[in-house]
Every structure is written in C-alpha cells, then in structure tokens.
N, CA, C and O atoms as CSV, one atom per row, in Angstrom:
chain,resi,resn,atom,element,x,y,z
A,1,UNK,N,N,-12.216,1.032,14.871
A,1,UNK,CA,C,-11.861,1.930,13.792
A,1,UNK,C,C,-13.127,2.212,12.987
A,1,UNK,O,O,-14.139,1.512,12.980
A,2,UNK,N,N,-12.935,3.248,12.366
A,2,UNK,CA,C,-14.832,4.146,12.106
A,2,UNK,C,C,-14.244,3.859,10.195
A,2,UNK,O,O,-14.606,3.373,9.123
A,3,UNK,N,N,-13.476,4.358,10.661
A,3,UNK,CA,C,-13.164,4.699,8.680
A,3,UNK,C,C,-12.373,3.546,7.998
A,3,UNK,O,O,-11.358,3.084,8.519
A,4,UNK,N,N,-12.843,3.122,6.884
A,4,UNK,CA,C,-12.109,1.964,5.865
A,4,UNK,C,C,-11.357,2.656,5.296
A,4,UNK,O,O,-11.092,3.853,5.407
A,5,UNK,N,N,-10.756,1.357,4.235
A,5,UNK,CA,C,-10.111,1.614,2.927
A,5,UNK,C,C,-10.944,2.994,2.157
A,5,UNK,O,O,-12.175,2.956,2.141
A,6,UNK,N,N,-10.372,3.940,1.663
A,6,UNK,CA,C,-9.011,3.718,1.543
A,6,UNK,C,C,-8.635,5.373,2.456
A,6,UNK,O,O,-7.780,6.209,2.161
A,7,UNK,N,N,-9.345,5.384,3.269
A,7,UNK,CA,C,-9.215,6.203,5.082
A,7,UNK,C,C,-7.883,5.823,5.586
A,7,UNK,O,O,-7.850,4.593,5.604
A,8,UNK,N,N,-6.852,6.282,5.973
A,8,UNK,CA,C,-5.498,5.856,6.269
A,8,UNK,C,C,-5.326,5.351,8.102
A,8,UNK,O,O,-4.313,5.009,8.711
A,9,UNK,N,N,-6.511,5.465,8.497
A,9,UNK,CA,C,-6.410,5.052,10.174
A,9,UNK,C,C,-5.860,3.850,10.129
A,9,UNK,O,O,-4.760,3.706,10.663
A,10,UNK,N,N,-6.271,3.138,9.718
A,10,UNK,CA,C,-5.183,1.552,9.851
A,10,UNK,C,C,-4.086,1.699,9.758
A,10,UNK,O,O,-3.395,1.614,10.773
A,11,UNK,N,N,-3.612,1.924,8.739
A,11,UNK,CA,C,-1.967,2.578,8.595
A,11,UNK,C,C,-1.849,3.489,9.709
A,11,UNK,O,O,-1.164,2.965,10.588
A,12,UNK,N,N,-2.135,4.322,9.933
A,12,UNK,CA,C,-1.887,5.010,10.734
A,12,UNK,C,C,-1.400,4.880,12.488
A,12,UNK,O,O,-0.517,5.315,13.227
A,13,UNK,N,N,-2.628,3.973,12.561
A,13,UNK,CA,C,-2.957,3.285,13.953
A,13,UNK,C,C,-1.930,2.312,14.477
A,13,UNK,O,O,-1.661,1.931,15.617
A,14,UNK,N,N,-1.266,1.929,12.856
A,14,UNK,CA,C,-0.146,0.912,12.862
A,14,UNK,C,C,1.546,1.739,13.244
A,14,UNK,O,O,2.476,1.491,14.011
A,15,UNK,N,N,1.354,2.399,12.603
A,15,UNK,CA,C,2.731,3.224,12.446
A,15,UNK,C,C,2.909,3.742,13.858
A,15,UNK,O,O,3.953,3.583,14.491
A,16,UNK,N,N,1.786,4.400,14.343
A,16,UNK,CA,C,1.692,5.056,15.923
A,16,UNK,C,C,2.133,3.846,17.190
A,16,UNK,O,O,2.770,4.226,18.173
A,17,UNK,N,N,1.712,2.362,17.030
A,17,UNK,CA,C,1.485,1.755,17.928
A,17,UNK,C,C,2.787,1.432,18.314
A,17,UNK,O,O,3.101,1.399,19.504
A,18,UNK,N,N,3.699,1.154,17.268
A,18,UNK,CA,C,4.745,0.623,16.663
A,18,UNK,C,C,5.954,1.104,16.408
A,18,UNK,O,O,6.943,0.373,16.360
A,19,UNK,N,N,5.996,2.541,16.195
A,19,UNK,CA,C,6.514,3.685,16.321
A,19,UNK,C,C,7.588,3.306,14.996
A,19,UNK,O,O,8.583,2.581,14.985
A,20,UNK,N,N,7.210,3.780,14.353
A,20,UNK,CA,C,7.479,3.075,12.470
A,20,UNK,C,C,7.898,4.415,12.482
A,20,UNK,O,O,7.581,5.336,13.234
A,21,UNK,N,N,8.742,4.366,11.427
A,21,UNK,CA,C,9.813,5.205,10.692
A,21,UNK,C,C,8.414,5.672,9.092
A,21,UNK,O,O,8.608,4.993,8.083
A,22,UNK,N,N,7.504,6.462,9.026
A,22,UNK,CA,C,6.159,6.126,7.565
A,22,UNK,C,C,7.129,6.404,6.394
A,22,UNK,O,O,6.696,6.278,5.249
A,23,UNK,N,N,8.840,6.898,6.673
A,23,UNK,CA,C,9.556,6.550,5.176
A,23,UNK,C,C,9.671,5.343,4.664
A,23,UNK,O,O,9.692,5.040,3.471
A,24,UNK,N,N,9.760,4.507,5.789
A,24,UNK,CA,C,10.007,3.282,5.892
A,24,UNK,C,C,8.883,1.664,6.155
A,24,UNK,O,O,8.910,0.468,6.446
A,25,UNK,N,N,8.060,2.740,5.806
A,25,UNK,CA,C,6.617,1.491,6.051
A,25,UNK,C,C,6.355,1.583,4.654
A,25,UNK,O,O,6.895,2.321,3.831
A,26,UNK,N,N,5.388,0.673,4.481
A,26,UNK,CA,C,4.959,0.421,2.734
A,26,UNK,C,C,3.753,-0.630,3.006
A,26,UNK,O,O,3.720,-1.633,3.720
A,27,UNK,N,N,2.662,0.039,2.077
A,27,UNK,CA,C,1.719,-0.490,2.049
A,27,UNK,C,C,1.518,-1.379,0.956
A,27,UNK,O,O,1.671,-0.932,-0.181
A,28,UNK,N,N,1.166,-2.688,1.141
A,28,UNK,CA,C,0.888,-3.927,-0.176
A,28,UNK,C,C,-0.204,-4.074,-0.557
A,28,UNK,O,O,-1.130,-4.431,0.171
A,29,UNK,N,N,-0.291,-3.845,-1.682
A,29,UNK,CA,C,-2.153,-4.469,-1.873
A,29,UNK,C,C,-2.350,-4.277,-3.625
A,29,UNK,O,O,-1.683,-3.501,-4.310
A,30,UNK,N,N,-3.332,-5.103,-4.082
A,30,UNK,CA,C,-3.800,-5.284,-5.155
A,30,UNK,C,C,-5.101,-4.694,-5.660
A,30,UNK,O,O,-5.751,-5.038,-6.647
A,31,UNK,N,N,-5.383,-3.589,-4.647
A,31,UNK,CA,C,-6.254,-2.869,-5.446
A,31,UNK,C,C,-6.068,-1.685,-5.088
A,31,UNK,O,O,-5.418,-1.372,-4.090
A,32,UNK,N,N,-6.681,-0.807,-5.951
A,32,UNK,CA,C,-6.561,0.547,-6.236
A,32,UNK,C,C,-7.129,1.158,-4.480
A,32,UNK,O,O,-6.380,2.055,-4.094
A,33,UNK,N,N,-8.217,0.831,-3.496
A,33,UNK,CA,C,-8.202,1.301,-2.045
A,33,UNK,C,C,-6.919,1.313,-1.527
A,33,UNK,O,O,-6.410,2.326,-1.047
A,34,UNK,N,N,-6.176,-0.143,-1.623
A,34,UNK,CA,C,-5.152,-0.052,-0.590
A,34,UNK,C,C,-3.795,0.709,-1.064
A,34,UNK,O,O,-2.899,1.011,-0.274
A,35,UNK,N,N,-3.768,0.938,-2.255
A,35,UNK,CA,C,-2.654,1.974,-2.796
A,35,UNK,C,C,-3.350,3.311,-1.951
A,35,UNK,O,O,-2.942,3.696,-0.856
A,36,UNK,N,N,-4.177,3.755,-2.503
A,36,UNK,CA,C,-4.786,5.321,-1.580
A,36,UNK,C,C,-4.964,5.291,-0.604
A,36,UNK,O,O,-5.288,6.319,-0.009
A,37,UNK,N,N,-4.859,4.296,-0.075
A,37,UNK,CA,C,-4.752,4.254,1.940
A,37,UNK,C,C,-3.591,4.206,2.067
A,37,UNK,O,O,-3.367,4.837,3.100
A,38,UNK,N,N,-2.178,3.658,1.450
A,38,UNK,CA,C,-0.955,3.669,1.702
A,38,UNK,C,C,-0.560,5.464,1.315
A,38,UNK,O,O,0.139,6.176,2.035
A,39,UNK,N,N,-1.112,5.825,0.220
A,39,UNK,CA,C,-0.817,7.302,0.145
A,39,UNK,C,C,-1.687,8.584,1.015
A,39,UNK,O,O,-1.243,9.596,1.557
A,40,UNK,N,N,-2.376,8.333,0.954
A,40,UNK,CA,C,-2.675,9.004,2.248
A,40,UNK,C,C,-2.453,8.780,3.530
A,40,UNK,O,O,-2.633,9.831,4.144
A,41,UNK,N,N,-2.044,7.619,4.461
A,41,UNK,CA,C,-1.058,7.358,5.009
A,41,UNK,C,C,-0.089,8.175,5.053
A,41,UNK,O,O,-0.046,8.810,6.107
A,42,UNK,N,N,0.926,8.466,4.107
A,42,UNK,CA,C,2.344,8.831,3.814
A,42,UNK,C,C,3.207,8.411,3.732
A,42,UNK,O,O,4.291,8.991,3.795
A,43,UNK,N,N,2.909,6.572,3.462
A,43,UNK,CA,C,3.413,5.714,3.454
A,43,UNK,C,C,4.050,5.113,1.839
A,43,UNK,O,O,3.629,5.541,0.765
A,44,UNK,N,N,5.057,4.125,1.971
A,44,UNK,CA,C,5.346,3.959,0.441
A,44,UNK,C,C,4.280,3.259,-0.221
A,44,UNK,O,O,3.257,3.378,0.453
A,45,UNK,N,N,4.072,2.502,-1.377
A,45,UNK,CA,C,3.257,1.593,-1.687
A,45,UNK,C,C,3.654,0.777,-2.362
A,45,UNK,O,O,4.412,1.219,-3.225
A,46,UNK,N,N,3.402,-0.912,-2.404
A,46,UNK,CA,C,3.946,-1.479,-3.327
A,46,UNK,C,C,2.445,-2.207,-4.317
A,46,UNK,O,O,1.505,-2.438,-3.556
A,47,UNK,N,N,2.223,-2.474,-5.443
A,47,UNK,CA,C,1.437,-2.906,-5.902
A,47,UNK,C,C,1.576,-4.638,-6.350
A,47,UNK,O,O,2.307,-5.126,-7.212
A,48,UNK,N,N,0.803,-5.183,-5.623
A,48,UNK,CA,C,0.770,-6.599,-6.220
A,48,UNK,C,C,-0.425,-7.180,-7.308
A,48,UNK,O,O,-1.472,-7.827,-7.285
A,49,UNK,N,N,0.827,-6.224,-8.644
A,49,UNK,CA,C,0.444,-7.312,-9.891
A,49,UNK,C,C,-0.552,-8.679,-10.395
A,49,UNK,O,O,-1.350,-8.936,-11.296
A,50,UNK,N,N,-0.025,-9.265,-9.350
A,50,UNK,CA,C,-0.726,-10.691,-9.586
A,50,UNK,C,C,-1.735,-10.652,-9.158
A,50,UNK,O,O,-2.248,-11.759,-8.994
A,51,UNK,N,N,-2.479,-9.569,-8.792
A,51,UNK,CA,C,-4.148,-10.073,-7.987
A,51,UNK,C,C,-5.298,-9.970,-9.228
A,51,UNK,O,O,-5.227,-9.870,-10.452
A,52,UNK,N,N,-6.204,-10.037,-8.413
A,52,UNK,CA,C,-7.608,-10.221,-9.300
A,52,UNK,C,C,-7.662,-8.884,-9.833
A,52,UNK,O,O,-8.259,-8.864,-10.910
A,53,UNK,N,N,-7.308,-7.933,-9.509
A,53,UNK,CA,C,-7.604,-6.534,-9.687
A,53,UNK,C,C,-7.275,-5.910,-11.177
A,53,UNK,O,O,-6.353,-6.504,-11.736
A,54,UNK,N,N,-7.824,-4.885,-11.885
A,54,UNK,CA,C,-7.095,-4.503,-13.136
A,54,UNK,C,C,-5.824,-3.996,-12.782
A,54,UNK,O,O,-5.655,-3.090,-11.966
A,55,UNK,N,N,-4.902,-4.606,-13.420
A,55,UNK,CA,C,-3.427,-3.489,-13.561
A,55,UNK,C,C,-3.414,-2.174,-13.929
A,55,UNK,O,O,-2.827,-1.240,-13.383
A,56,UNK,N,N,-4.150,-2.176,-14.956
A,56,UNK,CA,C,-4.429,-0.616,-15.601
A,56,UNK,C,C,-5.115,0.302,-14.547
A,56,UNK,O,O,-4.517,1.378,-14.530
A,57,UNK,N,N,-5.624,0.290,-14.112
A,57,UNK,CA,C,-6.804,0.946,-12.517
A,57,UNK,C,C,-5.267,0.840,-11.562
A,57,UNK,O,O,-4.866,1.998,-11.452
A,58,UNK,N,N,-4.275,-0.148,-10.837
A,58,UNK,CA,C,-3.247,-0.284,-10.136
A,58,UNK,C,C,-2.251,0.514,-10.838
A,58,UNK,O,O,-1.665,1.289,-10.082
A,59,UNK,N,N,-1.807,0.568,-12.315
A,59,UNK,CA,C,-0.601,1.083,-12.839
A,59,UNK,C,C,-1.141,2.395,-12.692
A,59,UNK,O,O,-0.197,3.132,-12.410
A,60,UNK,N,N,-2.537,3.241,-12.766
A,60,UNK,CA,C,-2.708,4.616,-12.589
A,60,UNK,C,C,-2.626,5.385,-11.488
A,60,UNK,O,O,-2.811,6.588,-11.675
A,61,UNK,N,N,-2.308,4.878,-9.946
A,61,UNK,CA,C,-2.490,5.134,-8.571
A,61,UNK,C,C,-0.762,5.784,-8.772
A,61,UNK,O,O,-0.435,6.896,-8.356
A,62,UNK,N,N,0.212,4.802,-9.504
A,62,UNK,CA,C,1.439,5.522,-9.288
A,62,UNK,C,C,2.331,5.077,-8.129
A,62,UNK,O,O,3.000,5.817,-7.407
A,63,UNK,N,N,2.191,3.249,-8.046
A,63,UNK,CA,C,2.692,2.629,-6.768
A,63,UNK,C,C,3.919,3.263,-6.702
A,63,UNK,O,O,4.308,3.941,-7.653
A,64,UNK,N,N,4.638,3.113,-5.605
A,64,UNK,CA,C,6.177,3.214,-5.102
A,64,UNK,C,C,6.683,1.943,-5.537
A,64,UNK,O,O,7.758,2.236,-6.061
A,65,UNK,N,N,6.525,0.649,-5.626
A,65,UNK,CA,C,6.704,-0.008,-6.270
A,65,UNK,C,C,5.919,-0.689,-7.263
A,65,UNK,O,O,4.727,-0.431,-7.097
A,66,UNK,N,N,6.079,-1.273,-7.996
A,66,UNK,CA,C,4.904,-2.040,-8.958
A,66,UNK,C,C,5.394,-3.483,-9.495
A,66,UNK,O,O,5.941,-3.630,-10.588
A,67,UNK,N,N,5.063,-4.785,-8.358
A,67,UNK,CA,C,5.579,-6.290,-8.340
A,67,UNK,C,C,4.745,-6.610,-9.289
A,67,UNK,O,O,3.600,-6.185,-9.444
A,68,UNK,N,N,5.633,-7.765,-10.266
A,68,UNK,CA,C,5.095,-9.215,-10.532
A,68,UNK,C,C,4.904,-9.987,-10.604
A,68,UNK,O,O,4.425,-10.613,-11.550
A,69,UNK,N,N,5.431,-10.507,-8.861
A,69,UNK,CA,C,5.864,-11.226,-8.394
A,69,UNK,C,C,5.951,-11.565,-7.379
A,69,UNK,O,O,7.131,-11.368,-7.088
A,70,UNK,N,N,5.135,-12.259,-6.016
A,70,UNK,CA,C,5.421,-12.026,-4.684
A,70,UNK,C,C,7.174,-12.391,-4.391
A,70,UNK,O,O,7.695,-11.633,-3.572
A,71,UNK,N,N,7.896,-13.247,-4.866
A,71,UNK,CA,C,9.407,-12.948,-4.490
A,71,UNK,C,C,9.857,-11.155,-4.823
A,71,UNK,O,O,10.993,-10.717,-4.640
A,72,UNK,N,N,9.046,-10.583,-5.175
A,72,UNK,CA,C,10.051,-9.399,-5.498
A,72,UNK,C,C,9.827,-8.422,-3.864
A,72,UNK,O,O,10.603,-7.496,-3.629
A,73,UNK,N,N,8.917,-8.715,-3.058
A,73,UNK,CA,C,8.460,-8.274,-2.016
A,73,UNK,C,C,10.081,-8.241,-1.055
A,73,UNK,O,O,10.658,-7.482,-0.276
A,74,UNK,N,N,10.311,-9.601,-1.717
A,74,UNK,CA,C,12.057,-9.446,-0.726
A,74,UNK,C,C,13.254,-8.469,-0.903
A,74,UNK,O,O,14.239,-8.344,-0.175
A,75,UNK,N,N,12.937,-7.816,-2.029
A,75,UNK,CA,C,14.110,-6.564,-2.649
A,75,UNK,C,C,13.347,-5.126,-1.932
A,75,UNK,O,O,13.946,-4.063,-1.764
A,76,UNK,N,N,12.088,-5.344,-1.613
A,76,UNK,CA,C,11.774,-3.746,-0.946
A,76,UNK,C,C,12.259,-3.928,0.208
A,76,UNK,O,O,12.242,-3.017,1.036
C-alpha cells in the first residue's frame, strides 16, 4: 500500500477483500487521521475519547460516533 493515513486504501482494501456492507463498517481511532480515513473511506466513524489525542481536534472531524469509553464500542 503507497498511501497512509488519512488516504482511505486501507479501509478500502479491507471492505473489497471482505466484501463489507461500507454502511456497515466503522472506522475506530483516536486521532483526527483515522477519523478522515474512515470518511473518506465512506465509512462510519467512531472516536475513541480516551486516547492521547486532543478531543477538541477529535470532537471537530464530526465522528459518527463519539466514545468514552471502550465498553461503549459494544452498542455500535
């Protein structure tokens, strides 16, 4: 793979291999790349809160979801 975060080929490469439903895939991550690789993707996104990352920089991307909590990963 040529292109990174936040380049959607991973997602992509994933969804294709796998033959994923991209309403139904969702991308996790705690920083602001892996939200814009899940949206460009076309994928949902969930944001995990708890990382090292600023929230404020994560709350501006506009997750599909927005955890504070890795148990909440079980309700998406």
């Amino acid at each position: 793979m040529d292109n990174y975060k936040p380049a959607p080929d991973g997602i992509l490469k994933l969804v294709d291999k796998y033959q994923l439903d991209k309403q139904q895939a969702v991308m996790i991550g705690d920083a602001v790349f892996d939200l814009q690789m899940g949206k460009r993707a076309g994928v949902n996104t969930a944001a995990a809160g708890w990382g090292a990352y600023d929230i404020h920089a994560i709350k501006a991307e506009r997750p599909t979801y927005l955890l504070d909590q890795p148990q909440q990963l079980l309700n998406i």
